[in-house]
C-alpha positions in Angstrom: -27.0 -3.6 -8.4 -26.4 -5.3 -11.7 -24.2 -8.3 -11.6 -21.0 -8.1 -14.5 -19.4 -11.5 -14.3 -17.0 -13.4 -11.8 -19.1 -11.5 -8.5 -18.5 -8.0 -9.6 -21.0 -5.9 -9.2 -21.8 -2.0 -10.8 -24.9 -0.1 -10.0 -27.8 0.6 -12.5 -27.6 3.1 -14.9 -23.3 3.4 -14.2 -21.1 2.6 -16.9 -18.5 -0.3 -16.6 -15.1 0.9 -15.7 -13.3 1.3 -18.7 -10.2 -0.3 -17.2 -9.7 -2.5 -14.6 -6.6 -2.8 -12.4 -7.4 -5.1 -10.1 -9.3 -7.7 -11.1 -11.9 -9.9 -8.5 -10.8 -13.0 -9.5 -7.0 -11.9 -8.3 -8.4 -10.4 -5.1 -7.7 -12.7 -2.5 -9.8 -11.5 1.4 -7.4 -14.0 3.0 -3.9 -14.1 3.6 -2.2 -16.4 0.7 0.5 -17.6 3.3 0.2 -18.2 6.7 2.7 -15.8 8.3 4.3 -15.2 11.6 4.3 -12.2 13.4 6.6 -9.7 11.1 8.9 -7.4 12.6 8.2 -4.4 14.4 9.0 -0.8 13.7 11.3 1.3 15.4 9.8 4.4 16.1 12.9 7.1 16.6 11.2 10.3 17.7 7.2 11.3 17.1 6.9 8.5 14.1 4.4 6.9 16.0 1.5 8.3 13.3 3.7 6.6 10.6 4.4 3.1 12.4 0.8 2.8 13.1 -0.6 3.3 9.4 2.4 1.4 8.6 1.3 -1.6 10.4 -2.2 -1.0 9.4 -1.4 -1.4 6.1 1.2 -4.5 6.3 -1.8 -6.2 7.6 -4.5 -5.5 5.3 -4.8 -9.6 3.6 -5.7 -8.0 0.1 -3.2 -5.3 -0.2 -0.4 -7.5 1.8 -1.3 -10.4 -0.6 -0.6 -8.6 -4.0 2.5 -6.6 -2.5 4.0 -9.5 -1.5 3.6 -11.2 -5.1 5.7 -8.2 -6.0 3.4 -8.4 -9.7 3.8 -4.0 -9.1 7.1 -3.8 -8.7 7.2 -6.1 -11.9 5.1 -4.5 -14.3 5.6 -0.7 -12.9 6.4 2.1 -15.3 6.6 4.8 -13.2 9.6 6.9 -13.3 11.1 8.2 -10.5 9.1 8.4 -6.9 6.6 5.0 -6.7 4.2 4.6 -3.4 3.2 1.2 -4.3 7.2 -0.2 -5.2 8.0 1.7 -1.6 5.2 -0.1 0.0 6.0 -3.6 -1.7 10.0 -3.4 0.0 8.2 -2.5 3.1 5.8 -5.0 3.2 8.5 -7.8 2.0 10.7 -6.5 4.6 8.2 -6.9 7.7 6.7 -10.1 6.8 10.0 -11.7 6.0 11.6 -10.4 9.3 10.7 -12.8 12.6 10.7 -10.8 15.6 12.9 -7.6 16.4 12.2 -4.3 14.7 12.8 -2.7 11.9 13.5 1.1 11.0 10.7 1.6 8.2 13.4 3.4 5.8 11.3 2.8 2.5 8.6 4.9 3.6 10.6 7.1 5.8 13.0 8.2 3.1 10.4 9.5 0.9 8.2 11.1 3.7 8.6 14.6 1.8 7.3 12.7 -1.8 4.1 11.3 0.3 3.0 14.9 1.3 6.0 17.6 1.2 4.8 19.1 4.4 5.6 15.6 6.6 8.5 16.2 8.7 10.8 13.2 10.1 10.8 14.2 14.0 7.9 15.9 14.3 4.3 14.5 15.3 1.9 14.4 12.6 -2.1 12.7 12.2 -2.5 9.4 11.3 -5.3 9.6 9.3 -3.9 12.4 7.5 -0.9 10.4 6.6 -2.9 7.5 5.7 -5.1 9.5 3.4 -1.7 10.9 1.7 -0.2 7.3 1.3 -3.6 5.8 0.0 -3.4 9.0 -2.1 0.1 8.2 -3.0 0.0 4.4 -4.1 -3.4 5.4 -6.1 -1.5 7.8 -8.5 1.5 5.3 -8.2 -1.0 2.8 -10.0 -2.6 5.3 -12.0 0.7 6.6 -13.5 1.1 5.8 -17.3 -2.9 5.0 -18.1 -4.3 7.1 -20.4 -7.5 8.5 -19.9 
């Protein structure tokens, strides 16, 4: 591996990204805050495969870190359906909730935009739905770069 500056690292023989979203320096491994244990998610009927990527997510230090800056929701251009501004309000909501639970609406509301065959009610795979959001909040930050 060739080393490009600030710890980031590209293999030999690839070419440098010709855009970069996220950049190292702004990557934080730790949480930014200390932060209580959010709120919990109400799961009404077979959304157990949605609470648990849900919380996986919510406690992922990078991802919660920049969500909870709300820089995306800032700076977004997407029109219409956004993973990423749905994922921010989620996020926000937990962390800034102590105790109880919470019904996950910004994700829930949209389950059909995350992958039109997810059905509120009825039991789905959580890797599946993970791989649909990750999916989701990629073209969300994707959306308006030219290639």
């Amino acid at each position: 591996m060739a080393a490009m500056g600030n710890d980031s690292f590209i293999a030999e023989g690839m070419a440098p990204p010709q855009r970069i979203l996220f950049p190292p320096e702004k990557i934080y491994m730790d949480w930014q805050q200390r932060w209580r244990a959010g709120a919990g998610l109400h799961n009404s009927g077979n959304m157990c495969f949605l609470n648990s990527v849900l919380q996986c997510l919510t406690y992922t230090p990078p991802l919660a870190n920049y969500l909870l800056s709300r820089e995306h929701s800032q700076s977004c251009r997407q029109r219409g359906f956004c993973m990423m501004c749905r994922m921010e309000k989620h996020v926000n909501s937990v962390l800034h909730s102590s105790g109880g639970a919470i019904y996950p609406s910004a994700v829930i509301s949209v389950l059909t935009l995350i992958g039109e065959h997810f059905q509120l009610g009825m039991q789905e795979d959580a890797h599946e739905f993970l791989r649909y959001t990750v999916d989701a909040m990629q073209r969300s930050c994707l959306s308006g770069i030219s290639e």
